[in-house]
N, C-alpha and C positions, 0 to 999 in steps of 0.2 A: 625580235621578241625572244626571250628566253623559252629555251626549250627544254622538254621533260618525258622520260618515258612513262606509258603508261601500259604497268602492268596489270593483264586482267586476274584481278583477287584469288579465281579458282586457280590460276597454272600457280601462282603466288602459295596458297595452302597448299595445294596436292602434293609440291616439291617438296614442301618442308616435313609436313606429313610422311612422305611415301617415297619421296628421290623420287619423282616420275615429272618428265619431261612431257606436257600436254599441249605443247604447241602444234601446228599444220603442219603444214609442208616442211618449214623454216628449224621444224625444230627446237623454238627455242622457247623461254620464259615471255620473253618480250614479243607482245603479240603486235603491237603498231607502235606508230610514233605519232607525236600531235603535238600542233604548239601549247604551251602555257596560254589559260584563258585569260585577257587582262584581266589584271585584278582590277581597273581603275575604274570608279561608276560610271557606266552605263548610260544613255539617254534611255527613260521609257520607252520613249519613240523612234524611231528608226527604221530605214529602209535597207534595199540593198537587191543583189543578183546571185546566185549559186551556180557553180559549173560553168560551162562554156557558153555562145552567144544563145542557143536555144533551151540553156538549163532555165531552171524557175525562177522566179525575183518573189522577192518576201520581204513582210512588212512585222515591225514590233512594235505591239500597243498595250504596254501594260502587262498585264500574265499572256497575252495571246501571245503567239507569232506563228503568222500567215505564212502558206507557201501558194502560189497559183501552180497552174500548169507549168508543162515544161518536159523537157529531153535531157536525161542525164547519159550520157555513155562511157565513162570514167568515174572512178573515186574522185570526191570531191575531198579529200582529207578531212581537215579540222576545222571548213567553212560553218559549216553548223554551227558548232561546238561552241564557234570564237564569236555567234552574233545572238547567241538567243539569248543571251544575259538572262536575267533573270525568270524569266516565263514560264510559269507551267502547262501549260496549254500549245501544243501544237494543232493546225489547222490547215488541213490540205483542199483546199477549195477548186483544185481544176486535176485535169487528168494530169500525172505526172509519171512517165515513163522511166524507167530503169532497165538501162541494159548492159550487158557484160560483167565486169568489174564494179558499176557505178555501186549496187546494193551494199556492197561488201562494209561495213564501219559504218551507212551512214545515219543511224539514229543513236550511236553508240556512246556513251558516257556521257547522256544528258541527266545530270542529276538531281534537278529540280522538276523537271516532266513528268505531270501524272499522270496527263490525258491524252493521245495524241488521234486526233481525230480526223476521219477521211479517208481510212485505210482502203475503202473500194476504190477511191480514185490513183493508185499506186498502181500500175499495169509493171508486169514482171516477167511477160511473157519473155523476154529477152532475156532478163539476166542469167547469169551462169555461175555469182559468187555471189552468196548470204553468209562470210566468215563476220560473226559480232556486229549483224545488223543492228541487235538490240542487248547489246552486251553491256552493262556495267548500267543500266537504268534502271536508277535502284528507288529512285520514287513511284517509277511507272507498277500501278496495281492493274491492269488489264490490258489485254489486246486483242484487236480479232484480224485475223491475217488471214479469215477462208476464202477471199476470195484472190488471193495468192496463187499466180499460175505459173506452175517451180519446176515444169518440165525439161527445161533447157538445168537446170540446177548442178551443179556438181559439188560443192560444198556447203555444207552448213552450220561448221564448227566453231562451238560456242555462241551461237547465233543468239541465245537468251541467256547465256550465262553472268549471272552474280547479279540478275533482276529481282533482286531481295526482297521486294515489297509486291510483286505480281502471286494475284491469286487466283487469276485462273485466264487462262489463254486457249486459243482453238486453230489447231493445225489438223484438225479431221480430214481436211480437203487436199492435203498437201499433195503431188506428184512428186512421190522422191526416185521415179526410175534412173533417173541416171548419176545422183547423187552419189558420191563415194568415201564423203569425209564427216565423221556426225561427234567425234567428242566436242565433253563438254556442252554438245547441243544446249541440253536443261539443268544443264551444274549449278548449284549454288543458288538455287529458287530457293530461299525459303518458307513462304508460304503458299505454293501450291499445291494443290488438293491433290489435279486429277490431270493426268494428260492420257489424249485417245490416240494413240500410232498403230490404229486397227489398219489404217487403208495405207501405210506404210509398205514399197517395195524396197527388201535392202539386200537384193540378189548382188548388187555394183559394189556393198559397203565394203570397206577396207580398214576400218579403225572407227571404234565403240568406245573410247576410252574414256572413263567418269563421263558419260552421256547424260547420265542419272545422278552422277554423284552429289553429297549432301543436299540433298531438298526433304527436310527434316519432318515436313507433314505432308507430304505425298502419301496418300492412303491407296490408290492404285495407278497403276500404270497398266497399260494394253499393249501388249508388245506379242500377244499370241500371234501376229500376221508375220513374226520377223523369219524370212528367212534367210541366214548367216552362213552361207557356203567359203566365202572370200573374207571374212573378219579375221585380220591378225592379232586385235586386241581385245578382251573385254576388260581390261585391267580398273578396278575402281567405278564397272558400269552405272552398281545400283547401289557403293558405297554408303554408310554414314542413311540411307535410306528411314529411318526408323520408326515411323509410323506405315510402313511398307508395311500389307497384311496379307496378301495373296502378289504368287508371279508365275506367271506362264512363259514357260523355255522350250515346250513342246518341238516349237519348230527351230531352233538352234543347232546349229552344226558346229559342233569344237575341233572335228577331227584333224581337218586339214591345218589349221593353227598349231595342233601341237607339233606339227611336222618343222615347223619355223623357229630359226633360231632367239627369234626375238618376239615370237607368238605367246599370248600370256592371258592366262586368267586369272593374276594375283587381285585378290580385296576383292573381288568381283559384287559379294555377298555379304561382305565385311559390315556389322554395325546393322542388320537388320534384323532387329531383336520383334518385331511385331508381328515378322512371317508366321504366316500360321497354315499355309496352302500354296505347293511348290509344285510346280508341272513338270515335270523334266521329258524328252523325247529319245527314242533312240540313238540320236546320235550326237548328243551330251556324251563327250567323253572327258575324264582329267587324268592325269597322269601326276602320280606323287613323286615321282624322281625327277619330273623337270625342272628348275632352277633356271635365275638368271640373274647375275652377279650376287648370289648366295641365296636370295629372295627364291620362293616358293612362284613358278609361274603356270602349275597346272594342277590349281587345285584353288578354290573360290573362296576360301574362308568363311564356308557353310557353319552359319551357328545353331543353335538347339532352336527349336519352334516354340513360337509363343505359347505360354503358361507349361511345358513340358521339358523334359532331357533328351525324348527319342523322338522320331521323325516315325510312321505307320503308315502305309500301300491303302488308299481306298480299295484298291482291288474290286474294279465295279464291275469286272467279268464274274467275279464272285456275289453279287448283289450288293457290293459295300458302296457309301456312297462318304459324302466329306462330314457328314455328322454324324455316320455310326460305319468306320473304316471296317474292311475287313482282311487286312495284312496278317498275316501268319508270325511277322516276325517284327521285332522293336528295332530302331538300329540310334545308336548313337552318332553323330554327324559326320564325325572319322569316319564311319563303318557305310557311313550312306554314297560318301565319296568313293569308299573303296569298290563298293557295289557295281559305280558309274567309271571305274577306274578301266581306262583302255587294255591292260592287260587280265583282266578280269573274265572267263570263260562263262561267267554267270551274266555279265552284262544284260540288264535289260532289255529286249528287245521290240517292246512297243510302248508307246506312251503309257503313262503313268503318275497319278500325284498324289502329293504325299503331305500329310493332314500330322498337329501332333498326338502322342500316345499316350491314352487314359489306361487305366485298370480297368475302370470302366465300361464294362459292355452289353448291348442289349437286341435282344435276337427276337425275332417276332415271325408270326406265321402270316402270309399271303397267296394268295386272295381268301376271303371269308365270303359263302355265298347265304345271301338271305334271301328272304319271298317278301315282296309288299306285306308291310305292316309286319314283318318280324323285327322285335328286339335285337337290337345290337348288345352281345356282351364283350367289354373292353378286356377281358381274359382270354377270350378266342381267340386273341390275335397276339399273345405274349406266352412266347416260348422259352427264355430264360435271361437273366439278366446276370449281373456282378456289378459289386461294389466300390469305391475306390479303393479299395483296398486287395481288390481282385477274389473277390470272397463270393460264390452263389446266394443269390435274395430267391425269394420266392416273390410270385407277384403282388402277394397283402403286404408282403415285405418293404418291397419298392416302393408301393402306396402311401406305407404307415410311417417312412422316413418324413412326407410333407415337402411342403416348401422351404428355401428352393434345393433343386438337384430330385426329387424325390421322381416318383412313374408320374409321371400325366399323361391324359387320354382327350387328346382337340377331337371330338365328334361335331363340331358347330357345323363342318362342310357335309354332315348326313343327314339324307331324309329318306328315309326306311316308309316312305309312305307311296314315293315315287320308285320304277326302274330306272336302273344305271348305274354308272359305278365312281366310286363315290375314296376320297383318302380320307383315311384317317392317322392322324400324328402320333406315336408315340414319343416323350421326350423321357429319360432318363439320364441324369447327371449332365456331362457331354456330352451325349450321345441321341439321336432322332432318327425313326425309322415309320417307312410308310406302310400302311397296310391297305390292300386296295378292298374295299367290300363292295362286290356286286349284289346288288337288288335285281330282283328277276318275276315277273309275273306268275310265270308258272315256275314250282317248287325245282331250284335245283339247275334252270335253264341260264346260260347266258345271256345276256340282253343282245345278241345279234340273229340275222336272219336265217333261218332257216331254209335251204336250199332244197329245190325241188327236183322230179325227174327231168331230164330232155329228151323232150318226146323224139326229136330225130335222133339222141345216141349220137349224136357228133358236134363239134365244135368248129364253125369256119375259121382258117387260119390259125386253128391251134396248135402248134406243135408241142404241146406238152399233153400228156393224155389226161383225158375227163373222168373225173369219178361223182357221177352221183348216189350218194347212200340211198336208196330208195327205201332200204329196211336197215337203218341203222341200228346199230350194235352198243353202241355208248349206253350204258345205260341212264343217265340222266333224258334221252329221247331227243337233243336236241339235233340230233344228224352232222354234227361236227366229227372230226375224224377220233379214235380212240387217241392216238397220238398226240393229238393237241389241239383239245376242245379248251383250251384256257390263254388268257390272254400273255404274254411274256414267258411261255413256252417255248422253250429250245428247241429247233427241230435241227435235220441235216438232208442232202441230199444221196442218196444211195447209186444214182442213175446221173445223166445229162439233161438237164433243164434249165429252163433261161427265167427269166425275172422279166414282169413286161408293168406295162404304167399301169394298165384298165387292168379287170378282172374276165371282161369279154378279149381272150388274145389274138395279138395279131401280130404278124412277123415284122411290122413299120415300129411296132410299139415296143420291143423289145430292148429292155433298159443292159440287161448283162446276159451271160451265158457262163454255163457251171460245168464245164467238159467234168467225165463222171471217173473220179479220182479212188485212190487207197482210203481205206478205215480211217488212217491217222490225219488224211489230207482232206479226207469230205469236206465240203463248204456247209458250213451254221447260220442261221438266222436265227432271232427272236419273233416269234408270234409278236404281232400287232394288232390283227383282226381278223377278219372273215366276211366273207360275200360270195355274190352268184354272179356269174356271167349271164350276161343276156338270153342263154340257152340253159340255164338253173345250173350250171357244174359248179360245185363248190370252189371258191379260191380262198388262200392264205395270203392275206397281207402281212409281209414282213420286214424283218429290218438285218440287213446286211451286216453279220459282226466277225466277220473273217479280218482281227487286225493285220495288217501288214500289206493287204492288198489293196488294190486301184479302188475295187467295187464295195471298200468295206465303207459302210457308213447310207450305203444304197439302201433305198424304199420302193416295195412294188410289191405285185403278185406270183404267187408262183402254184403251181398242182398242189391239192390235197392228196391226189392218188397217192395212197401206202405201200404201193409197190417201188414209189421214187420218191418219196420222202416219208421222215420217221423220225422219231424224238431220238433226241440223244444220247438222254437218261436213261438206263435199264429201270425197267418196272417191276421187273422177276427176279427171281432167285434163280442162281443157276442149276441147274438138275444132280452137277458132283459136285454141287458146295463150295466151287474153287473158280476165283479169277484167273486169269494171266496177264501180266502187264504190258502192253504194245508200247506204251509210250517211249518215243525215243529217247527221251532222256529220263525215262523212268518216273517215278510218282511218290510224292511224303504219305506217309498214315499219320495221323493226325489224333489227338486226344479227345478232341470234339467234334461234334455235326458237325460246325459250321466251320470245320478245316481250321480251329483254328489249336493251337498249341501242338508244334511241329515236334514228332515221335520219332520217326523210321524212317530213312530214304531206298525205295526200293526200283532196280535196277529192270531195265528190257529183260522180258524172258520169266520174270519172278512169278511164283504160283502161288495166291494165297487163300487159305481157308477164312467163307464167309458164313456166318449164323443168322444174317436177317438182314433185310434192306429197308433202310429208314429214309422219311421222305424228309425233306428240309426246305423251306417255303417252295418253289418247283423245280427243285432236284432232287438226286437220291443220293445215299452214299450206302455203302456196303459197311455195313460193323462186322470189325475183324472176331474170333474166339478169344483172343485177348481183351476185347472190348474197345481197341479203338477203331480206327473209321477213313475209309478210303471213298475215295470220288466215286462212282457210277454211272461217269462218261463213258460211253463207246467209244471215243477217241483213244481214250487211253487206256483201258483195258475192257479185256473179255471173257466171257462165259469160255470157264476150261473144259476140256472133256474129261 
């Protein structure tokens, strides 16, 4: 029988496209070999055996064709290929096992197959090669492979590649721990939507190369779980992507690649013009000098963000969030690379993601506190805006623009009739920002509980010390601490204390421990809530936002006592009017509250004169005698004498 190679389409473009060689192990363009299918018709009907004396026997009737049970343990080549004539329907009707080699090709360039049905009865615990299971089926619109047990797995490259006509596929299940080869995997889908690689381990991977490439309506991909210590390639990962609208790299590691002579991040990003929401992690690194045979290979061909020129920091340690960023600074794509650029002393140091850059901006005040049955006014909660044009609106301003882009106020989710606390949406141009308003029985109070004495004065198993306000000082009356009676209140620990599950502590229950550090090093939480311990001592439920660390991201309890925790924010003014800067690397002053239009960079050691301290939803910043405006973290600076 005349023989013909059959090259798979994606290694076929890629080269001609890119020069890039996207073959396996081998190397090369030419991914298998296979007979020529006769051309000569077919019977409808026909029978036949696959594989060796215990592989399966199959029967052709029309569009079916039958596979029963059976034992593959080898490639069966181009047995398939050469007997389904014309049949769209496949039908696996008994348990049929696959092991070693056997998986590898064997559903591959069936191109009249839409359906192929039975996939539970496919046992895979055995196999150890899925290269172009289901490569070049280009009729087939669906598959469900979850019950695919891929543990033993070591390749899976191109596995669905140039499956043109599949819109939606589910590998959610997949065990890829020992997996170490994935181009091509999803190359060349063009019309799937969505693929979920959340439960993805790709600690073993070794080569990512056009994994993603051209699948031209892929709107997301999950790849947040990937972690890349061992990848020498993303070359052409998420290429040609371009209904791509958000990606998450958070957990990608480029370092060790760029140390490789043939390690490459060229095209990586190439062609995905719909990005509009890019995660990147600390250890995203590119290098603009590396090159390989003239080509660019450590640098992704990051383009501008959808509807924008500049790429903008949500900055959600700042309150920014991805519809109303709070980035200090614009960057154009060059400038964002250069940012993440391994020789770079600024490098990023914690995650971060990056949204595109309006003029447009809008700043609002939170929390708003009301009393059952007070009016909500939708100005109480709007503290300044800007135009696209980057021009200050006033808030009738905003209003009086209309629809669309103009202020709108979603109050549907309030009722001012009931306690609790309740969002309300502001929307401006691009831009959305929440405002929390708590409703409160009595004028002025939290809607949480109020903690009482303990009449024994002690707490069994506490080791953090008990504070109950008996004659609290807050004036609002509700016995919360002055420090942080409000919900998403910054605090820090001053002392050694530990974070426990309950609010009643016990040394079994102890989530983390805060050994009691420098100024600059204090561990921070965010307020989340408040409670009593079984014995009434007040506790802080809070949330762990020390990035960098083990414990960051941790939820628990910890002392109110103000002798070992305290807000972060200065509340006062200092007595000589003057900061000093602790911050190790110093701290920008800023044009605005809300840190943003970057003015001055000022240096460890620096003293500066302040005129008043302004609060900004719940922080503060210090306004300079020039008028602009520095942070009012204790971290980074303090009250001079």
């Amino acid at each position: 029988m005349k023989q013909r190679k059959i090259v798979i389409k994606v290694a076929v473009a890629m080269a001609a496209a890119m020069g890039l060689l996207l073959g396996t192990a081998a190397s090369t363009n030419v991914l298998t070999e296979a007979a020529e299918t006769n051309t000569a018709v077919q019977d409808e009907t026909a029978s036949g055996h696959l594989g060796g004396p215990d592989g399966p026997d199959w029967t052709r009737d029309g569009n079916n064709f039958n596979l029963t049970g059976g034992v593959l343990t080898e490639r069966i080549d181009n047995q398939l290929t050469s007997n389904i004539g014309t049949a769209t329907v496949i039908n696996i009707t008994g348990k049929l096992y696959l092991e070693g080699e056997a998986s590898r090709e064997l559903f591959s360039s069936l191109n009249n197959v839409t359906t192929i049905n039975g996939m539970e009865n496919v046992d895979t615990a055995k196999a150890t090669n899925m290269e172009l299971m289901f490569a070049e089926d280009q009729a087939l619109t669906s598959i469900d492979v979850s019950s695919f047990d891929t543990r033993e797995v070591t390749d899976m490259a191109a596995m669905f590649a140039n499956d043109s006509s599949m819109k939606s596929i589910n590998v959610a299940n997949f065990n890829t721990d020992n997996v170490t080869i994935m181009p091509n995997m999803f190359a060349d889908m063009h019309e799937v939507e969505s693929i979920n690689g959340t439960n993805f381990n790709t600690q073993k991977v070794t080569e990512m190369t056009a994994m993603f490439w051209n699948d031209p309506n892929l709107k997301t991909v999950d790849v947040s779980s990937f972690q890349t210590p061992n990848v020498t390639s993303f070359r052409a990962m998420f290429a040609d992507d371009s209904s791509l609208t958000s990606l998450d790299l958070s957990g990608f590691d480029t370092q060790k690649l760029l140390g490789y002579s043939n390690g490459t991040l060229g095209l990586m990003l190439r062609g995905t013009s719909s990005l509009a929401k890019l995660t990147l992690g600390p250890n995203i690194q590119f290098d603009k000098n590396k090159t390989i045979n003239g080509a660019s290979a450590g640098l992704p061909s990051l383009g501008a963000p959808a509807g924008s020129e500049r790429w903008q920091a949500v900055a959600a340690d700042k309150g920014g969030t991805a519809d109303n960023p709070k980035g200090a600074t614009a960057f154009l794509p060059d400038e964002l690379t250069s940012l993440y650029d391994q020789s770079n002393a600024n490098h990023p140091t914690k995650v971060e993601t990056w949204v595109p850059y309006f003029k447009d901006t809008l700043d609002v005040k939170s929390p708003i506190n009301l009393t059952v049955g007070q009016s909500f006014d939708p100005k109480a909660g709007f503290v300044s805006a800007a135009d696209g044009n980057g021009q200050p609106v006033t808030y009738d301003q905003a209003v009086a623009e209309g629809k669309p882009g103009g202020l709108a106020v979603d109050t549907s989710g309030l009722d001012t009739s009931k306690p609790g606390t309740y969002n309300v949406t502001y929307s401006y141009h691009m831009r959305k920002a929440i405002v929390k308003v708590i409703v409160s029985a009595v004028p002025g109070v939290t809607p949480n509980p109020t903690p009482t004495p303990n009449p024994n004065g002690n707490n069994s198993g506490n080791s953090n010390p008990v504070w109950n306000p008996t004659n609290p000082k807050n004036p609002n009356g509700t016995g919360l601490p002055n420090f942080a009676n409000v919900k998403n209140d910054a605090v820090y620990a001053t002392k050694k204390i530990y974070l426990y599950q309950n609010p009643t502590f016990k040394k079994s229950q102890r989530i983390a421990v805060y050994p009691k550090a420098k100024r600059i090093n204090r561990p921070m939480f965010v307020v989340v809530d408040f409670a009593k311990s079984n014995g009434g001592a007040l506790r802080i439920k809070v949330r762990d936002v020390n990035h960098g660390k083990k414990t960051a991201g941790k939820v628990g309890y910890i002392t109110a006592n103000p002798k070992y925790v305290t807000n972060v924010y200065y509340q006062t003014m200092p007595k000589s009017n003057q900061v000093k800067v602790i911050a190790t690397k110093g701290v920008y002053v800023y044009q605005n509250a809300n840190l943003s239009g970057k003015a001055k960079h000022y240096k460890k050691g620096a003293r500066l004169t302040v005129k008043k301290l302004v609060k900004h939803n719940l922080t503060t910043r210090y306004q300079l005698s020039n008028g602009h405006f520095i942070t009012g973290n204790k971290k980074l600076v303090i009250h001079s004498r």
